[in-house]
C-alpha positions in Angstrom: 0.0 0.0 0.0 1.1 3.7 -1.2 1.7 5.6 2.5 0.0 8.2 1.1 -3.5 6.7 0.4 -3.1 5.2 3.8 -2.6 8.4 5.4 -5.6 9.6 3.9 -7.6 6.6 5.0 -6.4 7.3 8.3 -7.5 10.6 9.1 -10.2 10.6 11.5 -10.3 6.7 12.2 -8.7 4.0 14.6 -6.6 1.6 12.3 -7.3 -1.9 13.3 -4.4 -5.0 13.4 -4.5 -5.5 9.6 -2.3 -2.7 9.6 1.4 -2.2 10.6 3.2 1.1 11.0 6.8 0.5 11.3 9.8 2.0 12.6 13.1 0.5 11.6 16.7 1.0 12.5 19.5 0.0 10.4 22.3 -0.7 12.4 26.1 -1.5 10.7 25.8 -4.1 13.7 22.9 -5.2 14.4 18.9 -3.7 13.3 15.8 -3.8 14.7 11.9 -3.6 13.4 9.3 -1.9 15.9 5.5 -1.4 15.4 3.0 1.0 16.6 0.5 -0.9 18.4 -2.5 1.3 17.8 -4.7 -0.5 20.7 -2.9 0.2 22.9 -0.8 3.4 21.9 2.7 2.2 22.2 5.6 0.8 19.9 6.3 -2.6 20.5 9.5 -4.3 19.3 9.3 -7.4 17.1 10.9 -10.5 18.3 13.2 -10.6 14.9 15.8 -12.9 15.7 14.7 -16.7 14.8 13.7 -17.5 18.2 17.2 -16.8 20.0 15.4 -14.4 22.3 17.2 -11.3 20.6 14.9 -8.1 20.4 17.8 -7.5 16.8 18.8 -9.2 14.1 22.8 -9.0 13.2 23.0 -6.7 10.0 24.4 -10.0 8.1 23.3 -12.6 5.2 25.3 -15.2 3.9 24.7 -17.1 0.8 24.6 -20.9 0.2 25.8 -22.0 -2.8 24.4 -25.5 -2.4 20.6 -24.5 -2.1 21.6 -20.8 -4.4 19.6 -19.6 -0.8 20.6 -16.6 0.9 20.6 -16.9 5.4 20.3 -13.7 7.3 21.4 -12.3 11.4 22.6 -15.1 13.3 22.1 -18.0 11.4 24.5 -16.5 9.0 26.8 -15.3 12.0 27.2 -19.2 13.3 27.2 -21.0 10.1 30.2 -18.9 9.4 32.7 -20.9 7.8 35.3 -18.6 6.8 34.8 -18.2 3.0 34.0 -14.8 0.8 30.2 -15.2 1.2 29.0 -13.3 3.8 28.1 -9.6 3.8 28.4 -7.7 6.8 29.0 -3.6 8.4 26.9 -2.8 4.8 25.7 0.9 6.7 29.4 2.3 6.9 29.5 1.5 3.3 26.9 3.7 1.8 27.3 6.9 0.0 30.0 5.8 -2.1 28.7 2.9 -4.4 30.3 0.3 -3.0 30.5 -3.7 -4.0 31.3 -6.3 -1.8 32.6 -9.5 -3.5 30.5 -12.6 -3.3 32.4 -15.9 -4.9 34.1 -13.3 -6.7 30.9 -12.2 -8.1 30.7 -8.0 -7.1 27.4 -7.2 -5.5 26.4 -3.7 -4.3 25.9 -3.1 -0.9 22.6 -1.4 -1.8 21.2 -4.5 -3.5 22.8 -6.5 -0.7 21.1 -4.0 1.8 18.0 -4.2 0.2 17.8 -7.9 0.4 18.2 -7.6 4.0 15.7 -5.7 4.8 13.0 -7.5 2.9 14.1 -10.3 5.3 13.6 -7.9 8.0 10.4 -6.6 7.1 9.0 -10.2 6.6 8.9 -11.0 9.8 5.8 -8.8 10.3 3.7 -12.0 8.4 4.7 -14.2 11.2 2.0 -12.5 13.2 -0.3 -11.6 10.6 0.1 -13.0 6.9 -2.3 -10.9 5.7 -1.5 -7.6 7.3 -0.8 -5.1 5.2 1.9 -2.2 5.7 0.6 1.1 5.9 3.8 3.0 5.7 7.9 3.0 7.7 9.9 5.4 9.0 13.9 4.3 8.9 15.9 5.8 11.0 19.6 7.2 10.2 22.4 8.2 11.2 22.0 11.8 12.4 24.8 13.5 9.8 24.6 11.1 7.6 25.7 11.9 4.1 23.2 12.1 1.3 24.7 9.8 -0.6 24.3 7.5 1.8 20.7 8.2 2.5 20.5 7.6 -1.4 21.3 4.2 -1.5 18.8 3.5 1.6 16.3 4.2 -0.4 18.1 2.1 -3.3 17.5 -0.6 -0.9 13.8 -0.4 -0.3 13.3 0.0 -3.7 15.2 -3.7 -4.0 12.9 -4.6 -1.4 10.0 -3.7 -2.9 8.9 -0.8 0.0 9.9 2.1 -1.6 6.0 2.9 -1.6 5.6 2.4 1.8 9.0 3.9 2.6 7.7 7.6 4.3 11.1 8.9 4.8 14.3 8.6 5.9 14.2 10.5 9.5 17.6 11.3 11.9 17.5 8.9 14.6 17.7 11.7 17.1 14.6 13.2 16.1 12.9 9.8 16.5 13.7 9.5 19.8 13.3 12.9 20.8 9.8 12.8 19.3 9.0 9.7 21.1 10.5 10.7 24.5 9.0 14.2 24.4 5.1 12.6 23.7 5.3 10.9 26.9 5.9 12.6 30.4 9.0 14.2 30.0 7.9 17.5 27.9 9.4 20.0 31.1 13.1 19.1 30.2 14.8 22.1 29.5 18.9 20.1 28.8 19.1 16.8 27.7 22.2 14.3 26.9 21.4 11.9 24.3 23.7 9.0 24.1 24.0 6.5 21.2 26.3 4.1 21.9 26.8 1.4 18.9 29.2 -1.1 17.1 30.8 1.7 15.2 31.2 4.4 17.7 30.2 6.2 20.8 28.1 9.7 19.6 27.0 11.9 22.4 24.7 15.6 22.1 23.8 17.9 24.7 20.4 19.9 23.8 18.9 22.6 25.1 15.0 22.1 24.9 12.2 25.4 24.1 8.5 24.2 24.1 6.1 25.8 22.1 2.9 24.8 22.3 2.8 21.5 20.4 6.7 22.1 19.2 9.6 22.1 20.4 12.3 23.8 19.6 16.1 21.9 20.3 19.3 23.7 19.9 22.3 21.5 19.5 24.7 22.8 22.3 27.2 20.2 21.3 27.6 16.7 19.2 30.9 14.6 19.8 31.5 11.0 18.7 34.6 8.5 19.1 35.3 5.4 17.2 37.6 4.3 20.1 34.9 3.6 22.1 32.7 1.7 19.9 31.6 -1.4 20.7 33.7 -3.4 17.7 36.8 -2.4 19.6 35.7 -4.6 22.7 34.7 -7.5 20.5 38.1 -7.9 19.1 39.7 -7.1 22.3 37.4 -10.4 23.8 38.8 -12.4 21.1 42.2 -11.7 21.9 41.0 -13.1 25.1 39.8 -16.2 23.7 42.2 -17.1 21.7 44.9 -16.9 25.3 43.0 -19.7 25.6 43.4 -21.5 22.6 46.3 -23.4 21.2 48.9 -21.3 19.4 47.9 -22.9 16.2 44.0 -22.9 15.4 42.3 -23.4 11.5 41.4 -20.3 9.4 37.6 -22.4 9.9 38.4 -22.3 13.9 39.3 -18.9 14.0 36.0 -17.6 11.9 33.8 -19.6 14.3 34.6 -17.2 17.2 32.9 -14.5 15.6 29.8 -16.8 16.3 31.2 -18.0 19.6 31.4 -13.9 20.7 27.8 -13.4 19.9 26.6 -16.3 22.0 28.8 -15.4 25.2 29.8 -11.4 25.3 26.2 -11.0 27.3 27.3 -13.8 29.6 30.8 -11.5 30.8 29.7 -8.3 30.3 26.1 -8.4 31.1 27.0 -9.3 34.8 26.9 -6.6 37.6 28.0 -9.1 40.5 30.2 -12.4 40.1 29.5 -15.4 42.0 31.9 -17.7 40.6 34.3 -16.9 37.7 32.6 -18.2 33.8 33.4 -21.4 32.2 33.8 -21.1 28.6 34.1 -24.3 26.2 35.4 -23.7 22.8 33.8 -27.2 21.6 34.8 -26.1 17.9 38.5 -26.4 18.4 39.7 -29.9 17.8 40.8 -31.2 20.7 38.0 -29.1 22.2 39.7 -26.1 25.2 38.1 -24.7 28.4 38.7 -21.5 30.1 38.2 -20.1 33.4 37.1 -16.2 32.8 37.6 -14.2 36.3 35.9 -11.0 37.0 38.9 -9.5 37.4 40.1 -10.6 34.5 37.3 -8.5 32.3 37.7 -5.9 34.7 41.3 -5.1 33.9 40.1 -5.6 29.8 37.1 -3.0 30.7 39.2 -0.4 32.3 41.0 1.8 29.8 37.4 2.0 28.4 35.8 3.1 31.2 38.5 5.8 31.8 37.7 7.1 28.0 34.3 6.8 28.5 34.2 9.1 31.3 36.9 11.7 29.7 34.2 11.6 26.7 31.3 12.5 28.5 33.1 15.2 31.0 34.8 16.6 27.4 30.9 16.6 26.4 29.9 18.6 28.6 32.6 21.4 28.8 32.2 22.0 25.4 28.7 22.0 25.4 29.0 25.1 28.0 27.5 23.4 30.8 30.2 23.1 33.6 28.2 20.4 35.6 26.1 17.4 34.9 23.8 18.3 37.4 22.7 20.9 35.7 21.3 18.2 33.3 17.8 17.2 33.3 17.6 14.0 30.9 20.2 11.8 30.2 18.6 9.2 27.2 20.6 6.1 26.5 20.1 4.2 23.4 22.0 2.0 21.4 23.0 -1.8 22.3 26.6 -0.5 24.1 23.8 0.1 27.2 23.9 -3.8 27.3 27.1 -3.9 29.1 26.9 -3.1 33.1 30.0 -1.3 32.9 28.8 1.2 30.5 25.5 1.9 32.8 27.9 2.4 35.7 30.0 4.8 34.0 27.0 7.0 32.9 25.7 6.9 36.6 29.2 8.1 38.0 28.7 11.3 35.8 25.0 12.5 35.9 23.5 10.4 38.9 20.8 8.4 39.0 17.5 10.7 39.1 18.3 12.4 35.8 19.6 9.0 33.8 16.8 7.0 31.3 18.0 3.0 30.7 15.5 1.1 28.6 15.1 -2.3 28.9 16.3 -3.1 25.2 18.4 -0.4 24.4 19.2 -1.8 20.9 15.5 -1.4 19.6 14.5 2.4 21.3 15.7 4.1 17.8 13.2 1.8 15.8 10.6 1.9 18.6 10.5 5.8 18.0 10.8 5.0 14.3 7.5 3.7 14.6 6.3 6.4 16.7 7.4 9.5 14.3 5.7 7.1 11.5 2.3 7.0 12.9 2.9 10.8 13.5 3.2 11.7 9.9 0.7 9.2 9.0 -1.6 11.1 11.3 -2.5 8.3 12.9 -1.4 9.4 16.8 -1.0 13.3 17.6 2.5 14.0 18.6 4.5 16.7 19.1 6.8 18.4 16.4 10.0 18.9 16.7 12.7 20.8 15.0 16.3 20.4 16.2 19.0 23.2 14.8 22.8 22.9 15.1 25.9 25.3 14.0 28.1 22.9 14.8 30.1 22.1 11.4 32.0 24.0 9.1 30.2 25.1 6.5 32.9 26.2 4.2 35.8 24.6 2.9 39.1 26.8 4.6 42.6 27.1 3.3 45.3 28.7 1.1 46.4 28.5 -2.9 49.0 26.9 -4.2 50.8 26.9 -7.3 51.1 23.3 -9.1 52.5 23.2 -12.6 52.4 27.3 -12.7 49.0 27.4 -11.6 47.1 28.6 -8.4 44.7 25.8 -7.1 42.8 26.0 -4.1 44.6 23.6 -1.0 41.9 22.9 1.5 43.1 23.1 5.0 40.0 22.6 7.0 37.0 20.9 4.9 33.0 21.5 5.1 31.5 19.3 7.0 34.5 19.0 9.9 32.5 19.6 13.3 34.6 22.9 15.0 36.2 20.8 18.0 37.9 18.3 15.7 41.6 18.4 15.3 43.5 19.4 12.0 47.3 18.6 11.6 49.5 21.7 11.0 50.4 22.5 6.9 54.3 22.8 6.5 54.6 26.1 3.4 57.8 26.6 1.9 58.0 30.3 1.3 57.4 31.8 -2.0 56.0 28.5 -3.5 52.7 28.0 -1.7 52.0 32.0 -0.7 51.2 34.5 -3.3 54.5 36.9 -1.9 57.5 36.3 0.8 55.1 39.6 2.9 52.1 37.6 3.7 49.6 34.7 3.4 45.9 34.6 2.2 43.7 32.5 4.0 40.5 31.6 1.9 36.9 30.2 1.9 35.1 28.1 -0.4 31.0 27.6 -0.6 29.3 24.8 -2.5 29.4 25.8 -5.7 33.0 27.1 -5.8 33.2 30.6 -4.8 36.5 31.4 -3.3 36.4 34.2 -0.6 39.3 36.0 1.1 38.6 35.6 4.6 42.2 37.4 6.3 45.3 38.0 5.0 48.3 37.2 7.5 51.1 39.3 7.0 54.7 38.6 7.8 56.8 41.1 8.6 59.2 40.3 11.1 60.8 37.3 9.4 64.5 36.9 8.9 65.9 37.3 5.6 66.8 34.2 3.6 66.7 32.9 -0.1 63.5 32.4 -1.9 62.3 28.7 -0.8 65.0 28.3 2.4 61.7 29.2 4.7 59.5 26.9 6.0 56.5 28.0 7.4 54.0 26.1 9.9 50.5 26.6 9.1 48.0 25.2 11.8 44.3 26.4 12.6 41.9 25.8 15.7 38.3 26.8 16.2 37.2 28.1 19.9 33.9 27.9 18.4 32.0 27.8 15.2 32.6 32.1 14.8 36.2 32.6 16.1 38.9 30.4 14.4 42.8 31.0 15.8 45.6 31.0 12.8 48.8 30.4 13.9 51.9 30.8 11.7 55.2 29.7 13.1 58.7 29.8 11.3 60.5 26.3 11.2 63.3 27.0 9.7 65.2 25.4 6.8 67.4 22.4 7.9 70.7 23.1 9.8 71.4 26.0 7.5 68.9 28.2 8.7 67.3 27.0 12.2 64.1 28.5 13.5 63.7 32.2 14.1 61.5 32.0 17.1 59.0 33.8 15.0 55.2 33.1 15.5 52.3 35.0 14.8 48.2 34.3 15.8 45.7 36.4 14.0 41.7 35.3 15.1 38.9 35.6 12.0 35.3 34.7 11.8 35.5 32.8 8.7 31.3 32.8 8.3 30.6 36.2 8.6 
C-alpha cells in the first residue's frame, strides 16, 4: 500500500491490526523492526531474531551455494565458515557505491542491503500474513551523508517498500519525538547517548516548548570510534584465543565470531560475580576450556571506562554546561547500554534521578521510528520537533597553491568538519605556496565554488633568507564555530637556517 492513500484513509479513524506502521533501525551491527501498536498506543519491538530471544537481528546474510539460498542475522553469524560469502557492516559502506565481493561475483551493498531488509520486514507475516503495511519510518544516522541516505532508499526499492517507505528520519529526532510525547515534555537540557558497534556519539540539547513544538538547539555533538563497541569485540577475542592453542584453523578462528555473539552478554552483562565463567570452545579440535575471572574483564574493561568518562566530561565542557547536574535528561540508546559497565559509568557522571535505561536499548531508535511514523501518518497526535545545530563548518578553509604554474585552491579545513575536531598543522615553503614572501591569504570556499578572502596574514618580522630556504608552519583551531585562531610559526630550513622563534596568531570569523 502507497503511504499516502493510507494516510488519507487514516484521518479521523482507529486503524485496526490488519495494519502495521513500522519504525526501523539499520544498524552497521545489528537492526531492529518496531510497530506502533495502535490499541494500545505504544511501539512494541518485534521479536526478529529466529527464536534466539534477541529483540535485533545482526545486519548480516550469507549465501549458500548449495541451495543458491541466501541466510540472514545469526544463522548467517554461526554458520560462518570462513569463506568470501558473507556480507556484513553494509551501513558504513553507503554513500560511495560500494561492492562487496560474493564468490568473486561483485554485488552492491545497496542491492545487498535491500535484500536484508525485505528479510527484516518479513517477519511482520509471522504475526499476521495478511497484514498489510501502511507505511515505515527508517531511522539514520543523524549526519549522515546524502549519498548515503541515497542508497537507503536504493534498498527499499530492492525490497520492494519504496511505496511504503515515508522517509528517511535522523535517529535523534525519533527519539526525541518519542520521548517528548510521553511525560518528559518540562526538560529544559538533555544528553542523548548512542552508543553502537561503530562508535560512541553523544549531544547535549537545550529544549524550548512551544505549544505542540519544540524547539532543540544542539549545544554540542561529539563521537569516538575508540569507544565503539567493535573495539571490545576484538579485544574479547584476543581473550579467547589466550585460551586456545597457538595454532588454530582459518575455519576455527571464523567460528569465534559466532562464539562472541553467543557469550559477550554472559561477561559483560553481569553486575555481581559469584563464581568466575566457564567457557568451552567445543569447535576447536581437541575441544579447550577457560576459566574467565571477574577481574580478569575488569582489567580488559578499564582503559574503556577511563575514555568513556573523559568523553562525556569533554561533552559537557564544550557543550557550556560546567556540571552534569545541571542536566535534566540523560537518554541512552543503542546496544553499548547492554554492558553493566557502561551503565555504571554514565551513573558516575549524571547520577541516577536524571539518567533513562530502557530495557532493550538496541530497539529504542526503531521503537521511535515507529512512533514518528504514525505521526506523519496522522495516525497518533504528537509533538513536532525541529532540532538546529551550528556545529560544522560550513565552508571549505585554506590557502592557494601553485602546481605546474597554476594557483589551485589547498583545502586546509574541509565543510563538514564539526569545530572541535583536530587538523594537523600544513608545512609552506615560502614563496611557492603564498602569493609573496610579505604575507599569506587565508581563503573560503562555498558549495558551488566561490573562493572568498577571509584574512590576510602578514609577515613582517621574518629573517631574511633565499627564496624557498623558509619553511612556514600553518595550523588552525576553532574556539567555536565564529572565532577560528591561525597560527603561523617559522620552522626554519634544515641546519642552515634554524628557527627564528618567529610566531604569529591572527583570530577571523570565517562565516561572517
Amino acid at each position: 500500500m502507497n503511504w499516502k492513500r493510507f494516510r488519507d484513509i487514516i484521518s479521523g479513524r482507529r486503524p485496526d491490526e490488519s495494519y502495521y506502521i513500522l519504525g526501523l533501525d539499520l544498524g552497521n551491527d545489528s537492526s531492529s523492526l518496531a510497530f506502533y501498536n495502535m490499541a494500545r498506543g505504544v511501539p512494541e519491538l518485534l521479536d526478529i531474531s529466529g527464536g534466539y530471544g534477541h529483540a535485533s537481528m545482526p545486519t548480516v546474510l550469507q549465501h549458500i551455494p548449495e541451495s543458491r539460498e541466501w541466510i540472514f542475522g545469526e544463522y548467517a553469524i554461526l554458520n560462518n565458515d570462513g569463506h568470501e560469502n558473507s556480507a556484513g557492516s553494509m551501513i558504513e559502506q553507503l554513500g560511495v557505491n560500494a561492492y562487496l565481493d560474493i564468490y568473486d561475483r561483485p554485488i552492491a551493498v545497496s542491492n545487498l542491503l535491500g535484500l536484508f531488509i525485505k528479510e527484516l520486514i518479513g517477519n511482520v507475516r509471522n504475526i499476521n500474513p495478511k497484514a498489510e503495511i501502511a507505511g515505515i519510518v527508517a531511522a539514520v544516522s543523524t549526519y549522515n551523508a546524502p549519498e548515503a541516505g541515497d542508497e537507503i532508499k536504493r534498498a527499499f526499492n530492492a525490497a520492494g517498500y519504496d511505496k511504503e517507505l515515508i522517509n528517511l528520519v535522523s535517529d535523534r529526532e525519533c527519539v526525541f519525538t518519542r520521548y517528548l510525547s510521553g511525560d518528559n515534555p518540562d526538560a529544559k537540557n538533555a544528553v542523548l547517548l548512542d552508543y553502537g558497534s561503530r562508535e560512541l556519539r553523544a549531544g547535549v540539547y537545550s529544549i524550548k516548548r512551544a505549544g505542540d513544538r519544540f524547539d532543540i538547539n544542539t549545544e554540542n555533538y561529539m563521537f569516538s570510534s575508540e569507544l565503539g563497541a567493535r573495539n571490545i569485540d576484538r579485544d574479547l577475542i584476543n581473550l579467547f584465543l589466550e585460551y586456545l592453542p597457538p595454532r588454530i584453523s582459518k575455519q576455527e578462528k571464523s567460528q569465534l565470531t559466532g562464539f562472541l555473539y553467543q557469550h559477550k552478554d554472559l561477561l559483560l552483562q553481569k553486575n555481581n560475580w559469584s563464581k568466575p565463567v566457564k567457557l568451552y570452545f567445543n569447535f576447536t579440535y581437541p575441544p579447550a576450556q577457560a576459566t574467565v575471572t571477574e577481574k580478569r574483564v575488569n582489567e580488559l574493561m578499564f582503559p574503556y571506562k577511563e575514555r568513556f568518562t573523559a568523553f562525556l566530561n569533554n561533552l559537557l565542557v564544550r557543550g557550556n554546561i560546567a556540571k552534569a547536574r545541571d542536566i535534566d535528561s540523560v537518554i541512552c540508546v543503542g546496544g553499548g547500554f547492554e554492558m553493566q559497565w557502561v551503565k555504571d559509568s554514565v551513573l558516575s557522571v549524571f547520577g541516577e534521578n536524571s539518567v533513562h535505561f530502557y530495557k532493550n536499548p538496541k530497539g529504542v531508535i526503531a521503537e521511535s521510528a515507529a512512533v514518528t511514523a504514525a505521526k506523519l501518518l496522522r495516525a497518533v497526535r504528537a509533538p513536532s520537533v525541529i532540532i538546529r545545530d551550528n556545529l560544522q563548518i560550513r565552508v571549505d578553509l585554506g590557502i592557494m597553491t601553485r602546481v605546474n604554474r597554476r594557483d589551485r585552491f589547498y583545502p586546509i579545513i574541509r565543510r563538514g568538519a564539526f569545530w572541535w575536531q583536530e587538523t594537523g598543522p600544513l608545512n609552506i615553503i615560502l614563496n611557492q605556496a603564498t602569493d609573496s614572501a610579505d604575507s599569506i591569504k587565508l581563503l573560503s570556499r562555498t558549495d558551488d565554488g566561490e573562493l572568498r578572502t577571509i584574512a590576510i596574514i602578514p609577515l613582517d618580522g621574518l629573517p631574511a633568507r633565499p627564496k624557498g630556504a623558509t619553511k612556514l608552519e600553518l595550523s588552525m583551531r576553532f574556539e567555536n564555530t565564529n572565532s577560528l585562531s591561525v597560527t603561523v610559526t617559522d620552522r626554519g630550513f634544515g641546519d642552515i637556517y634554524p628557527p627564528a622563534g618567529y610566531a604569529r596568531t591572527i583570530k577571523v570569523n570565517p562565516l561572517r
